[in-house]
N, C-alpha and C positions, 0 to 999 in steps of 0.2 A: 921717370920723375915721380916721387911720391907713392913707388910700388914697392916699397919696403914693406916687413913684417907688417902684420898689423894695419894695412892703410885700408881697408875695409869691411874697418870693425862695424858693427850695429850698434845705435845707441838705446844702453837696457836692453842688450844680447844677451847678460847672464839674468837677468828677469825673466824674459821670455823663457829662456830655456828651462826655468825654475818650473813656469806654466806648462809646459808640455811634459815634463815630470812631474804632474798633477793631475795630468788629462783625464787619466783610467779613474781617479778618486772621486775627481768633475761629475764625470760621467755616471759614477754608481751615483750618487746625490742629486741628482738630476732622475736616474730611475726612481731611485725610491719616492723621493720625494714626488712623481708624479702615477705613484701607485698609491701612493697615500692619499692624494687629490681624487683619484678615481673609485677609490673604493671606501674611504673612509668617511673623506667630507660627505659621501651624499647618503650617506647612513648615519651620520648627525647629523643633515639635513630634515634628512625623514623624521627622525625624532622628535626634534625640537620643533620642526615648523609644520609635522602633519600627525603625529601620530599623540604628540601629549598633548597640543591645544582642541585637536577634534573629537578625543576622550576616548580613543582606542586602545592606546594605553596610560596605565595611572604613573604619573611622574615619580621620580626618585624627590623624598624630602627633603629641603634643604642641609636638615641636622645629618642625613646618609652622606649627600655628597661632600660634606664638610669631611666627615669622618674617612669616605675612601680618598682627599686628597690630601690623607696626614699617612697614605700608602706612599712609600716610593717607586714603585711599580705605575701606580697611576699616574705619579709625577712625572716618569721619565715618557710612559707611552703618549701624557698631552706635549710633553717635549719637542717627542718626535711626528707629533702630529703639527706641531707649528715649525718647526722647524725646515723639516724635509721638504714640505713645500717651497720655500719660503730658497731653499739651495738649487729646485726645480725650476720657480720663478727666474733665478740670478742666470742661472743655464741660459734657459730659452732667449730672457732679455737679453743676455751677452753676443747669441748669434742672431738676433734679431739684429743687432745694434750692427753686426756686423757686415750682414747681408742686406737690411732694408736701407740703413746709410752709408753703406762701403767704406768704414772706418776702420778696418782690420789693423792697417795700420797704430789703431790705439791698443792694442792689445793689452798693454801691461796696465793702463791707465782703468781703462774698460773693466779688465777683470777683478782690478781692487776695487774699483766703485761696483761694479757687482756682489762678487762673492763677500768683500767687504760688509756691503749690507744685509747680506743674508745673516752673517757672523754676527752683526749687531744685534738682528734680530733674534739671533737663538740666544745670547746673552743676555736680553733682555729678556725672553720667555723664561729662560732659566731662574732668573732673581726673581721674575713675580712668582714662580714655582717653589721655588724653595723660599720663600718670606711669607708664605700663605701663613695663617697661625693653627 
């Protein structure tokens, strides 16, 4: 009864499978973006909150930094400094969500409000990037 074709479809099976033909792409964006967190953030950290307030080194002027973010080189690498995090975050959160509240079962839901939000966020990094004057 009811073991015809088809009687044990999943529902949002061709989703999921969209996701797991995404995994490896997941996964790079998930590296980078948390080599970026390890090596980049704390070397703007240092900068900004030990090395130009305690006068070890002299600050860039405003009129310089104005001038290197009319570079698109500089545009694209503060891009990918907000950005790539921000894909690493969505990672982590996703299998967090997965494993600390065993909700694997949301997968498709989970992964758009994840990576979702990451996407938001580099879209909006991008327009405040490229609208700077």
């Amino acid at each position: 009864m009811g073991g015809g074709h088809g009687a044990h479809r999943v529902v949002g099976g061709e989703g999921i499978k969209a996701v797991h033909k995404l995994t490896p792409l997941l996964w790079g964006l998930f590296s980078a973006g948390g080599t970026v967190a390890a090596f980049l953030f704390p070397a703007h950290m240092f900068l900004t909150v030990v090395a130009y307030p305690y006068g070890w080194l002299r600050p860039p002027s405003y009129d310089y930094l104005i001038h290197m973010l009319h570079s698109p080189w500089v545009r694209v690498y503060f891009l990918g400094f907000v950005s790539l995090p921000l894909f690493h975050w969505a990672h982590r959160f996703r299998y967090t969500l997965y494993d600390g509240l065993q909700i694997k079962h949301l997968t498709l839901l989970i992964v758009t409000l994840c990576y979702g939000s990451a996407i938001v966020g580099t879209i909006f990094a991008a327009y405040v990037l490229w609208s700077l004057p």
